[in-house]
PyMOL Python script that loads the backbone (N, CA, C, O; Angstrom):
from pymol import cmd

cmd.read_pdbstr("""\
ATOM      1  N   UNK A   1     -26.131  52.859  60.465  1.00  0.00           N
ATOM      2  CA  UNK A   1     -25.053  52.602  61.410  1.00  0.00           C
ATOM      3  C   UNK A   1     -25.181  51.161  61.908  1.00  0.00           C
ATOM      4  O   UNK A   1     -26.312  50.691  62.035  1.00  0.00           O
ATOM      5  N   UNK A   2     -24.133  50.449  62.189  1.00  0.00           N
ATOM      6  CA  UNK A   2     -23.879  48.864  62.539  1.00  0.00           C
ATOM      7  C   UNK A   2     -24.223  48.654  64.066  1.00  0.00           C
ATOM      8  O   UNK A   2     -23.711  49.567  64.715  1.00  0.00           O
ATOM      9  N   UNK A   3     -24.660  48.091  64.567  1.00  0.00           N
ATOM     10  CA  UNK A   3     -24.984  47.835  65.848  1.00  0.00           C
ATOM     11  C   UNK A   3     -23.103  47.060  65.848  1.00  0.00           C
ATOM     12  O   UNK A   3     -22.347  46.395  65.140  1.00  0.00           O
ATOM     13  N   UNK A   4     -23.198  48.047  67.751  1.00  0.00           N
ATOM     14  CA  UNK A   4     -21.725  47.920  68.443  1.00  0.00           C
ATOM     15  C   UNK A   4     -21.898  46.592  69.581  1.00  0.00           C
ATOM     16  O   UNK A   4     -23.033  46.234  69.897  1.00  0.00           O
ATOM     17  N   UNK A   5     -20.958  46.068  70.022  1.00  0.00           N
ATOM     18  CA  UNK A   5     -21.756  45.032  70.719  1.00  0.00           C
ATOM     19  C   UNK A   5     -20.323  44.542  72.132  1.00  0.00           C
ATOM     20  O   UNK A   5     -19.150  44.403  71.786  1.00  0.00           O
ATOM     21  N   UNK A   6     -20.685  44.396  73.316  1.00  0.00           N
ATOM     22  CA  UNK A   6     -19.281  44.330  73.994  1.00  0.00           C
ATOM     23  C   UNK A   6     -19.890  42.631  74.197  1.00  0.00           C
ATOM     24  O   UNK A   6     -20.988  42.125  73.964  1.00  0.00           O
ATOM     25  N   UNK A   7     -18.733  42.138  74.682  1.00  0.00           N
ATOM     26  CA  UNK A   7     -18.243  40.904  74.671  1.00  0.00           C
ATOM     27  C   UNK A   7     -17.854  40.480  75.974  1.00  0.00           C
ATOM     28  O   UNK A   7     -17.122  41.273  76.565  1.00  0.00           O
ATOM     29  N   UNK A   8     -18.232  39.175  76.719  1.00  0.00           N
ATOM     30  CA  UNK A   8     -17.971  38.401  77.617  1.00  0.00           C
ATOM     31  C   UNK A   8     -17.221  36.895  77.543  1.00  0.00           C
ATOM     32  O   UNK A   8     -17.548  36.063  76.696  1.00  0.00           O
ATOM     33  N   UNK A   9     -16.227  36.673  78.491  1.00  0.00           N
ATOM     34  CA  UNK A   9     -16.271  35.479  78.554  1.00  0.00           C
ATOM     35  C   UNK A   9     -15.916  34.472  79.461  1.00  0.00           C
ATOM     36  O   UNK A   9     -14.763  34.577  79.880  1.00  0.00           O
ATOM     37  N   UNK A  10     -16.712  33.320  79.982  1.00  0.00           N
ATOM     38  CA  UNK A  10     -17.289  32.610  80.658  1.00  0.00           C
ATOM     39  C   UNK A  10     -16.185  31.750  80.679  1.00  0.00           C
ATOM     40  O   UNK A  10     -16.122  31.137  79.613  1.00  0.00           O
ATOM     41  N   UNK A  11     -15.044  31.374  81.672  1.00  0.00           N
ATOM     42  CA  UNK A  11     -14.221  30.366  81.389  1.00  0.00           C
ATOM     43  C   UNK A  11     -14.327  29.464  82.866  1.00  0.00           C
ATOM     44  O   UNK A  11     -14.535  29.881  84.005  1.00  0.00           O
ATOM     45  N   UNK A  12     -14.155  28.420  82.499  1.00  0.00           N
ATOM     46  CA  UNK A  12     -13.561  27.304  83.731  1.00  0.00           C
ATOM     47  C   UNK A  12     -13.025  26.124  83.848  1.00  0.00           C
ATOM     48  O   UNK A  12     -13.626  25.207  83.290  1.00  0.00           O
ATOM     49  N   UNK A  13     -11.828  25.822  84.552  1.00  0.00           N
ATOM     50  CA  UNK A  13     -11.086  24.778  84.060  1.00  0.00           C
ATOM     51  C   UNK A  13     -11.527  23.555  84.835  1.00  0.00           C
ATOM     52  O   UNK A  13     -11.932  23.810  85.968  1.00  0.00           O
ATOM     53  N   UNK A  14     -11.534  22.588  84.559  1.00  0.00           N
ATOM     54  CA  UNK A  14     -11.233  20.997  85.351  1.00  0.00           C
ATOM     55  C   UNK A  14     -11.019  21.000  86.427  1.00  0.00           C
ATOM     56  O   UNK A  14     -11.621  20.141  87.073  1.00  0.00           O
ATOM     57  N   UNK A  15     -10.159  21.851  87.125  1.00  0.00           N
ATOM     58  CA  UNK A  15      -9.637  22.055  88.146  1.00  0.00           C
ATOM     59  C   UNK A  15     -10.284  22.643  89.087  1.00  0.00           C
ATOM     60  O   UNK A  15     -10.023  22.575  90.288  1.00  0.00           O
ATOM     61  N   UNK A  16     -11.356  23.383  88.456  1.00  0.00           N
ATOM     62  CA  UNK A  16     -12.592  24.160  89.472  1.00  0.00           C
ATOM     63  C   UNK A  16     -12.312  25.762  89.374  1.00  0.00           C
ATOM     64  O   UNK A  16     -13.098  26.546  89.905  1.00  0.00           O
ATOM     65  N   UNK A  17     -11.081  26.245  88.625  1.00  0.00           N
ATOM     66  CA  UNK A  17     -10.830  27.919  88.616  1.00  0.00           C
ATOM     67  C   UNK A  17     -12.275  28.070  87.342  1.00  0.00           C
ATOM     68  O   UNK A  17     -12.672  27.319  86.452  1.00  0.00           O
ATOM     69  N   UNK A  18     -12.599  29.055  87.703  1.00  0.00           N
ATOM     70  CA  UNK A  18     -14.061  30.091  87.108  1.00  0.00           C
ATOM     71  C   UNK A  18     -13.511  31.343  87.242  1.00  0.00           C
ATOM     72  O   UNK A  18     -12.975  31.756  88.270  1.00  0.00           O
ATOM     73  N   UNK A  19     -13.699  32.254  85.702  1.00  0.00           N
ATOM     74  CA  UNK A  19     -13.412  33.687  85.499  1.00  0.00           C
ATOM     75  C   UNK A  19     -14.465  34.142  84.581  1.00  0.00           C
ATOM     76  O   UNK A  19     -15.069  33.293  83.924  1.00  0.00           O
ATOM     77  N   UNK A  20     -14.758  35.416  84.461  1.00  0.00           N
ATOM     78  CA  UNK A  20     -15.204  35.840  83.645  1.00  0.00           C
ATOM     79  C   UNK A  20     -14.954  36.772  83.634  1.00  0.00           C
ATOM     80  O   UNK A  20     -14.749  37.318  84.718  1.00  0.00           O
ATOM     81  N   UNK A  21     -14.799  37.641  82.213  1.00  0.00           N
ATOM     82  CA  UNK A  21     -14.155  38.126  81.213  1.00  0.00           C
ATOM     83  C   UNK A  21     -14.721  39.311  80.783  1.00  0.00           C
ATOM     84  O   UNK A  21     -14.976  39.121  79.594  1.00  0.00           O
ATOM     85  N   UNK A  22     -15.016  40.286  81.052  1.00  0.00           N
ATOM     86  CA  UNK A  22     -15.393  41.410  79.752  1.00  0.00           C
ATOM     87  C   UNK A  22     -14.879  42.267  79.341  1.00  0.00           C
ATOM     88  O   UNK A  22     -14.333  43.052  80.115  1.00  0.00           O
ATOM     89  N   UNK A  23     -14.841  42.473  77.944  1.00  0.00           N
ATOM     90  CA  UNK A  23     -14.243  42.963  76.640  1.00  0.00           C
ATOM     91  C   UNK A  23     -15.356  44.223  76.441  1.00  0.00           C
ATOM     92  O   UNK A  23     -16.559  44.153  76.188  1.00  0.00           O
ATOM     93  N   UNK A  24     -14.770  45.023  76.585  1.00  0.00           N
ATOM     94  CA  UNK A  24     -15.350  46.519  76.069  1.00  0.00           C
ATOM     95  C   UNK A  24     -14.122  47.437  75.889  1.00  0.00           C
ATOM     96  O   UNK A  24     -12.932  47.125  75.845  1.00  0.00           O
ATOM     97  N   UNK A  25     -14.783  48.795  75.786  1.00  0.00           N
ATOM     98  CA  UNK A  25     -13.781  49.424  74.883  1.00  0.00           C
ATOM     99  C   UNK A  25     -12.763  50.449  76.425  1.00  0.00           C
ATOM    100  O   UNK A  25     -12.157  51.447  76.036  1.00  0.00           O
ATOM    101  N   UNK A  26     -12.713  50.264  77.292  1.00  0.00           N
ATOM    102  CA  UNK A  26     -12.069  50.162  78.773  1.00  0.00           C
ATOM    103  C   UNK A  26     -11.173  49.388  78.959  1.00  0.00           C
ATOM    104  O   UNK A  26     -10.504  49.442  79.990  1.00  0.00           O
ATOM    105  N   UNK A  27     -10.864  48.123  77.615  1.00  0.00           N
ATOM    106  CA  UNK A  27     -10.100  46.759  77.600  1.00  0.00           C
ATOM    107  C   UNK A  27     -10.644  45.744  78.471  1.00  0.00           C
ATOM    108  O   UNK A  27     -11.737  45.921  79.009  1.00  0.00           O
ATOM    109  N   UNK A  28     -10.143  44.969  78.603  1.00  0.00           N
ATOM    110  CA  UNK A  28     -10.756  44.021  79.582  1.00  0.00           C
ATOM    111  C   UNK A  28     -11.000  43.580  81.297  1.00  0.00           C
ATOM    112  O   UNK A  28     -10.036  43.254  81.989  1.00  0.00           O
ATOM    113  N   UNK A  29     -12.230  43.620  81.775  1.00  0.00           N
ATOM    114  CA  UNK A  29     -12.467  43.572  82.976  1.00  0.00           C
ATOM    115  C   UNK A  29     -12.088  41.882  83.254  1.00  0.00           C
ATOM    116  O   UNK A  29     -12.299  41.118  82.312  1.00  0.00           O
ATOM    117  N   UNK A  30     -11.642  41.428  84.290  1.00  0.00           N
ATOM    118  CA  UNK A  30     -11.483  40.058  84.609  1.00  0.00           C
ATOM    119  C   UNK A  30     -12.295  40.138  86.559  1.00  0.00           C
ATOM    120  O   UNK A  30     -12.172  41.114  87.300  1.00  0.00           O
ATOM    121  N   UNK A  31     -12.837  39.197  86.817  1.00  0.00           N
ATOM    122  CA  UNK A  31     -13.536  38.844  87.745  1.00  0.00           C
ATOM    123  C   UNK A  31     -13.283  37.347  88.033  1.00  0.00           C
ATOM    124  O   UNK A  31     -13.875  36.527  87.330  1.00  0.00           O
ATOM    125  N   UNK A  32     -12.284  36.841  89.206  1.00  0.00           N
ATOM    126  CA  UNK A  32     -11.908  35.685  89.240  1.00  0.00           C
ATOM    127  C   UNK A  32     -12.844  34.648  90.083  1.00  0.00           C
ATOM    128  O   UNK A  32     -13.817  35.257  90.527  1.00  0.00           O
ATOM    129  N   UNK A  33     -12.844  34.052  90.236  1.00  0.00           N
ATOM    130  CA  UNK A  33     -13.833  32.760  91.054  1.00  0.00           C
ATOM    131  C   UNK A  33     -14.898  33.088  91.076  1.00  0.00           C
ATOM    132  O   UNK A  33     -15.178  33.734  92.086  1.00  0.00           O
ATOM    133  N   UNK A  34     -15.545  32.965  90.511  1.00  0.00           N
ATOM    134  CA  UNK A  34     -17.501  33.401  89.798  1.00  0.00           C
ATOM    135  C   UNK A  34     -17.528  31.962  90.216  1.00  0.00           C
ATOM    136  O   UNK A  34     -16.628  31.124  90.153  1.00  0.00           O
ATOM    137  N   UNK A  35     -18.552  31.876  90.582  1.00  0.00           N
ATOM    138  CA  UNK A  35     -19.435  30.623  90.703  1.00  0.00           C
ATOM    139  C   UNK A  35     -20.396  30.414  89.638  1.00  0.00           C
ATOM    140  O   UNK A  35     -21.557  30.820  89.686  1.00  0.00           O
ATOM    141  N   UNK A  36     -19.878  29.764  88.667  1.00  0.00           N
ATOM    142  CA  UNK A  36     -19.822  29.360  86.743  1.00  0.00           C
ATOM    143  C   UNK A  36     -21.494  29.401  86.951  1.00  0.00           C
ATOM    144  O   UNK A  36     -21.924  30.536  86.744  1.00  0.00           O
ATOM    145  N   UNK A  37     -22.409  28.541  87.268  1.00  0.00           N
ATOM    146  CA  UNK A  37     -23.865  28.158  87.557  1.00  0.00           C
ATOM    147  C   UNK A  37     -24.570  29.873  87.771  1.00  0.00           C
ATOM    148  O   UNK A  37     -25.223  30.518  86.951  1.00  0.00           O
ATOM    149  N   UNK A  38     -24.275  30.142  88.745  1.00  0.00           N
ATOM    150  CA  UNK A  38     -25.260  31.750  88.775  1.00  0.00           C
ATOM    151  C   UNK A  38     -24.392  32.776  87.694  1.00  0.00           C
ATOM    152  O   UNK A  38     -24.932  33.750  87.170  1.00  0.00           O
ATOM    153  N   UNK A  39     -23.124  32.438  87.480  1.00  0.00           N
ATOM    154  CA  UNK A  39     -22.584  33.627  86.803  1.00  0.00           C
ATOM    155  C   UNK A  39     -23.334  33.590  85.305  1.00  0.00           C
ATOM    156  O   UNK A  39     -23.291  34.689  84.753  1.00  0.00           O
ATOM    157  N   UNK A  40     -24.148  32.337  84.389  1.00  0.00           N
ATOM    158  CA  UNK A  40     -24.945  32.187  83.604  1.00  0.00           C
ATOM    159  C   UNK A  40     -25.907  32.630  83.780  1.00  0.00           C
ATOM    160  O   UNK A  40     -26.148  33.456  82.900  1.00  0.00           O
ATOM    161  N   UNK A  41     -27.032  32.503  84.817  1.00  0.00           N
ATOM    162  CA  UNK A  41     -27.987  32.991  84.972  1.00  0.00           C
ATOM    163  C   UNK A  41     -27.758  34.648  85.224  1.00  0.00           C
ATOM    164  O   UNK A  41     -28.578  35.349  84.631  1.00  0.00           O
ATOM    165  N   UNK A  42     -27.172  35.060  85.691  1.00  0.00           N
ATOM    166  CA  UNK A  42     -27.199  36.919  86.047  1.00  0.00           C
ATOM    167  C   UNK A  42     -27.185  37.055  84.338  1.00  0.00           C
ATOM    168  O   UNK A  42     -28.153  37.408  83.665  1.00  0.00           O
ATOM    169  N   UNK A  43     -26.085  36.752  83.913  1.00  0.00           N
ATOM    170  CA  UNK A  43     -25.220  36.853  82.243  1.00  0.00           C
ATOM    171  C   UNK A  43     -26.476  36.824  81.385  1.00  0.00           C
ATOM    172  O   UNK A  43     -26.561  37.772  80.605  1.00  0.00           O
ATOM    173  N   UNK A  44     -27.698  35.740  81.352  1.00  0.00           N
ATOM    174  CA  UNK A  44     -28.760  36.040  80.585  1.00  0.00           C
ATOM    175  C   UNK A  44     -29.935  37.135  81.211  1.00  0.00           C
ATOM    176  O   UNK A  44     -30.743  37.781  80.544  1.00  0.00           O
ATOM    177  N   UNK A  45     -29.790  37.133  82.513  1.00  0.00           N
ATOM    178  CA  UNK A  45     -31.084  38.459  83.187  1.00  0.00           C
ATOM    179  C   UNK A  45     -30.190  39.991  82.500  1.00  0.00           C
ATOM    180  O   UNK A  45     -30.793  40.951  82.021  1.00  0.00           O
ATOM    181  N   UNK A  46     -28.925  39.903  82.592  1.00  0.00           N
ATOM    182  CA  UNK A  46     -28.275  41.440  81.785  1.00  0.00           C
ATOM    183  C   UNK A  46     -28.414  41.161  80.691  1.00  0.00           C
ATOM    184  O   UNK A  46     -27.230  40.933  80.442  1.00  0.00           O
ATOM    185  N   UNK A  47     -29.045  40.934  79.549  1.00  0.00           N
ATOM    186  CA  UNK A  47     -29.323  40.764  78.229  1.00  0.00           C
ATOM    187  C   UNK A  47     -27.920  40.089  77.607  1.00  0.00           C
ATOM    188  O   UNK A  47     -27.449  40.658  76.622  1.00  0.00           O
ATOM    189  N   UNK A  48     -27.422  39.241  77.980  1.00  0.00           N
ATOM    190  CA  UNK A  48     -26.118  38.590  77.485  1.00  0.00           C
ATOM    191  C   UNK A  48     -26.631  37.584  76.758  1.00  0.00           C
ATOM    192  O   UNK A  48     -27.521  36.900  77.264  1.00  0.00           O
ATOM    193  N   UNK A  49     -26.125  37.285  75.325  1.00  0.00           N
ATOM    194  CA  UNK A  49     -27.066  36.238  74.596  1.00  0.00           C
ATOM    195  C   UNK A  49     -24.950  35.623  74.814  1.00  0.00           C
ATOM    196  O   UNK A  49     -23.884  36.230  74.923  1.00  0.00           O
ATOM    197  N   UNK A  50     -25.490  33.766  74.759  1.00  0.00           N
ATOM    198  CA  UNK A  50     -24.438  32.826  74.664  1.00  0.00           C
ATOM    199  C   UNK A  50     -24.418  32.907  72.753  1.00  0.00           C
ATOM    200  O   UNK A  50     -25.398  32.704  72.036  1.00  0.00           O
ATOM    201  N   UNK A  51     -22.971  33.267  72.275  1.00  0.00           N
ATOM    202  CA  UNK A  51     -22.482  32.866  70.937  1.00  0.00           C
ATOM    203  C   UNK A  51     -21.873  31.813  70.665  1.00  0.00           C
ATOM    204  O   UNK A  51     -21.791  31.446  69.493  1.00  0.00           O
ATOM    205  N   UNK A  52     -21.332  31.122  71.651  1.00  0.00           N
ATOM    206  CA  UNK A  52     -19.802  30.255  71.599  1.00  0.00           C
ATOM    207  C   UNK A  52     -19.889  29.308  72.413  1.00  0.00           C
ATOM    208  O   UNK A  52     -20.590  29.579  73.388  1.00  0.00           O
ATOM    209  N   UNK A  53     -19.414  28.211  72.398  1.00  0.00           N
ATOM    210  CA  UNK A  53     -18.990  27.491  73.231  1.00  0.00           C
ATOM    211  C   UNK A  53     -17.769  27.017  72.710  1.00  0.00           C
ATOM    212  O   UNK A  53     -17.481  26.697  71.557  1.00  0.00           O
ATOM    213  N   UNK A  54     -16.859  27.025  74.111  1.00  0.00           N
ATOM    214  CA  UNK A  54     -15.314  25.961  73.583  1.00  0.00           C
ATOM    215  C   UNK A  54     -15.425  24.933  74.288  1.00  0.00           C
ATOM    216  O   UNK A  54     -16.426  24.770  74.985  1.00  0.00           O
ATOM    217  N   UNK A  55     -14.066  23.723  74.232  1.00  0.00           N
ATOM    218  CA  UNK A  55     -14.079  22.837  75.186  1.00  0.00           C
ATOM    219  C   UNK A  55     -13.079  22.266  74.888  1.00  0.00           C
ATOM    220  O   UNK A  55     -12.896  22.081  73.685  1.00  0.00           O
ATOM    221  N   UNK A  56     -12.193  21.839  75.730  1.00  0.00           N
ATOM    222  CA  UNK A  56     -11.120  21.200  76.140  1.00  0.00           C
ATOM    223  C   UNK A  56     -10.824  20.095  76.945  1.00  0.00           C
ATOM    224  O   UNK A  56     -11.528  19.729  77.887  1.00  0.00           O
ATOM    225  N   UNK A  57      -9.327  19.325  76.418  1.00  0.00           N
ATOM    226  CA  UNK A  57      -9.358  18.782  77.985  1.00  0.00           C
ATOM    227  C   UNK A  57      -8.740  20.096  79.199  1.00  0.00           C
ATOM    228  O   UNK A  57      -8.682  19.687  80.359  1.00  0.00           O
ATOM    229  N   UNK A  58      -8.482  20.970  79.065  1.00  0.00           N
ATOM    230  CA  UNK A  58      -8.448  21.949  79.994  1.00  0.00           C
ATOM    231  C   UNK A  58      -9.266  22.262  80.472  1.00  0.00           C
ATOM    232  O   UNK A  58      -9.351  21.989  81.669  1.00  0.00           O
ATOM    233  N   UNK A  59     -10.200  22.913  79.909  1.00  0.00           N
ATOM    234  CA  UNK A  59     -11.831  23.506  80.407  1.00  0.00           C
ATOM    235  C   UNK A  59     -12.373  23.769  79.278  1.00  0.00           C
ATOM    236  O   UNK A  59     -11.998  23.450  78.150  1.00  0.00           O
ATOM    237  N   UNK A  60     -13.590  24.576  79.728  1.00  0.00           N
ATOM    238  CA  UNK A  60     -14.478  25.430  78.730  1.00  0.00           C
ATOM    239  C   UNK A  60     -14.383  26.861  78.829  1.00  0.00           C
ATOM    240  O   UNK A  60     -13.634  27.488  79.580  1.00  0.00           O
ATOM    241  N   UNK A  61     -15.406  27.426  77.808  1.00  0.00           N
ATOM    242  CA  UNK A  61     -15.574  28.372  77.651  1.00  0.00           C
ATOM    243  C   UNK A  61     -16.618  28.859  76.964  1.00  0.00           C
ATOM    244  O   UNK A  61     -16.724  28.580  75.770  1.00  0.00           O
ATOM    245  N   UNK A  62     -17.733  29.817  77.728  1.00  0.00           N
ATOM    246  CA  UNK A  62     -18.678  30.157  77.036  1.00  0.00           C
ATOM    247  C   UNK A  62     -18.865  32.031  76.597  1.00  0.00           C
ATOM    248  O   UNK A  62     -18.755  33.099  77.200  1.00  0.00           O
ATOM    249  N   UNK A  63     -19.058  31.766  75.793  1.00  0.00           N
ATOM    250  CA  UNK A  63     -18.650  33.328  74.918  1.00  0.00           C
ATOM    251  C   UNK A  63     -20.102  33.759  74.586  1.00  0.00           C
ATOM    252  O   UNK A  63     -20.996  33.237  73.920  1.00  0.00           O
ATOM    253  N   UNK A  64     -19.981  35.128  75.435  1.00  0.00           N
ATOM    254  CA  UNK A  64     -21.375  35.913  74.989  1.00  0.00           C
ATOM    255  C   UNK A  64     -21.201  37.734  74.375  1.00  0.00           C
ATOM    256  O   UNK A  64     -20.243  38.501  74.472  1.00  0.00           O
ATOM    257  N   UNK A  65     -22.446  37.909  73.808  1.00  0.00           N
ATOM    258  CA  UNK A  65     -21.981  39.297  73.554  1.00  0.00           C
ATOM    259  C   UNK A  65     -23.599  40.218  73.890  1.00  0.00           C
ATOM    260  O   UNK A  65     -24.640  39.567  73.976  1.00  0.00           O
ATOM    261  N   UNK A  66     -23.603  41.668  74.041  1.00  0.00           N
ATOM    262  CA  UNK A  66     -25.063  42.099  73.983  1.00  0.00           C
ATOM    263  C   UNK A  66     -24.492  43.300  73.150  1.00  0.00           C
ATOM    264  O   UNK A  66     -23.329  43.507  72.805  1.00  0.00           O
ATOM    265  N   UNK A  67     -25.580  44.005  72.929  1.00  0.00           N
ATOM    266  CA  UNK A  67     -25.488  45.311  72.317  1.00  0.00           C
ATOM    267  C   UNK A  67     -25.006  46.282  73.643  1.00  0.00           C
ATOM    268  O   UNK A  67     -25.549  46.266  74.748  1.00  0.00           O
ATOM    269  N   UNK A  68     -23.764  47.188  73.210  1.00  0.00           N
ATOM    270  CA  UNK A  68     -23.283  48.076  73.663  1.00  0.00           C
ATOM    271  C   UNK A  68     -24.773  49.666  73.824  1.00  0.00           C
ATOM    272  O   UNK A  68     -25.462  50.222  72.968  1.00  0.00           O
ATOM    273  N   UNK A  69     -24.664  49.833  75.305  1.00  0.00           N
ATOM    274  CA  UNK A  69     -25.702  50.986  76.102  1.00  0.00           C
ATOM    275  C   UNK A  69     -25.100  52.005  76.630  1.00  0.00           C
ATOM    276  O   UNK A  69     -24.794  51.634  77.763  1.00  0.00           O
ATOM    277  N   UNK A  70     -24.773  53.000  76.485  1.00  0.00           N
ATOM    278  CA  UNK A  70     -23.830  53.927  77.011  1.00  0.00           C
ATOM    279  C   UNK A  70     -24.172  54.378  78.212  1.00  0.00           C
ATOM    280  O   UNK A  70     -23.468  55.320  78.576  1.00  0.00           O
ATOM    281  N   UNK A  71     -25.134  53.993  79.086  1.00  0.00           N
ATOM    282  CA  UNK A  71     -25.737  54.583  80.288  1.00  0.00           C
ATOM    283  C   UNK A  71     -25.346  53.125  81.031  1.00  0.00           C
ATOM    284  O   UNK A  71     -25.795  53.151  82.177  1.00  0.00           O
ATOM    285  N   UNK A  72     -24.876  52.272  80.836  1.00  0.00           N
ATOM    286  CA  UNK A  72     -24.468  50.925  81.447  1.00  0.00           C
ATOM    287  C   UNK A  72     -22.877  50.581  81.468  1.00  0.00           C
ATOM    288  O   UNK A  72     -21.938  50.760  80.692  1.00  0.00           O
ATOM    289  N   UNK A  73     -23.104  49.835  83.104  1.00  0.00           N
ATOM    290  CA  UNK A  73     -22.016  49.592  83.141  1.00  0.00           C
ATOM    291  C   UNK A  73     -21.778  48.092  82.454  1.00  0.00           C
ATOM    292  O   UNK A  73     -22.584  47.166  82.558  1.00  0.00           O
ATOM    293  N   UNK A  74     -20.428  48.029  81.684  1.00  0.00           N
ATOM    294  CA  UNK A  74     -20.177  46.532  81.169  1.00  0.00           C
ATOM    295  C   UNK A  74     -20.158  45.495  82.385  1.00  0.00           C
ATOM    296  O   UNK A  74     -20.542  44.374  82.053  1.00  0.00           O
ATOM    297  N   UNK A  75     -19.802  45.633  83.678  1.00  0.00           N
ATOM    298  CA  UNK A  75     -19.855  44.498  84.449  1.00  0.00           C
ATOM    299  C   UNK A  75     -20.808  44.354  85.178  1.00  0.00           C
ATOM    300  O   UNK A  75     -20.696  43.692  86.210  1.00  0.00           O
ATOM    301  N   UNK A  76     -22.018  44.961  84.803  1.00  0.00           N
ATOM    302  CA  UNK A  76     -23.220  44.574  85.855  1.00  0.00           C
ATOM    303  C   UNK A  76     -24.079  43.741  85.720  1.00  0.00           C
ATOM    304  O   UNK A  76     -25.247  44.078  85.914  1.00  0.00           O
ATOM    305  N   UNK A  77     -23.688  42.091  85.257  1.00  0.00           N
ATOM    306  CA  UNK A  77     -24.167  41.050  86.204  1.00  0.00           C
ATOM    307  C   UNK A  77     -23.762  40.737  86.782  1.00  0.00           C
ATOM    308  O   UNK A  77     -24.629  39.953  87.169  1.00  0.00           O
ATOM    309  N   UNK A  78     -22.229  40.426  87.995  1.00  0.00           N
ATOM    310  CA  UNK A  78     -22.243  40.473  88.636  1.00  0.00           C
ATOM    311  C   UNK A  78     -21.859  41.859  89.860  1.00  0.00           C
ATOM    312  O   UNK A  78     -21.975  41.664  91.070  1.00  0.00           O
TER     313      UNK A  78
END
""", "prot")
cmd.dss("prot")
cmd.show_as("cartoon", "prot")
cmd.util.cbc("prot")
cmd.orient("prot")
């Protein structure tokens, strides 16, 4: 069997808006004004490995994923 895996993502524009994102099978959770700096650090203490990075002149975006736990909730780093 394939390891299942849910998905995060880390966005923030120029402008100072910060969201983050998670993708599980619930569809997507959104969490608006994260403070980008700790919302990384919680994101790697919940086993969130970084896959991605984007970048723009808009903003960025950092894209993570972990292995899917069925006794866990998808939004608990923050």
């Amino acid at each position: 069997m394939s390891q299942q895996w849910e998905y995060c993502l880390l966005s923030f524009t120029r402008v100072g808006s910060e969201r983050l994102t998670y993708y599980g099978g619930s569809g997507p959770i959104s969490r608006q004004q994260v403070e980008w700096s700790s919302a990384i650090a919680r994101l790697g203490a919940a086993g969130w490995e970084l896959v991605g990075v984007t970048s723009s002149e808009i903003g960025t975006g950092l894209y993570y994923k972990r292995p899917i736990d069925s006794g866990r909730a998808i939004d608990d780093a923050l």
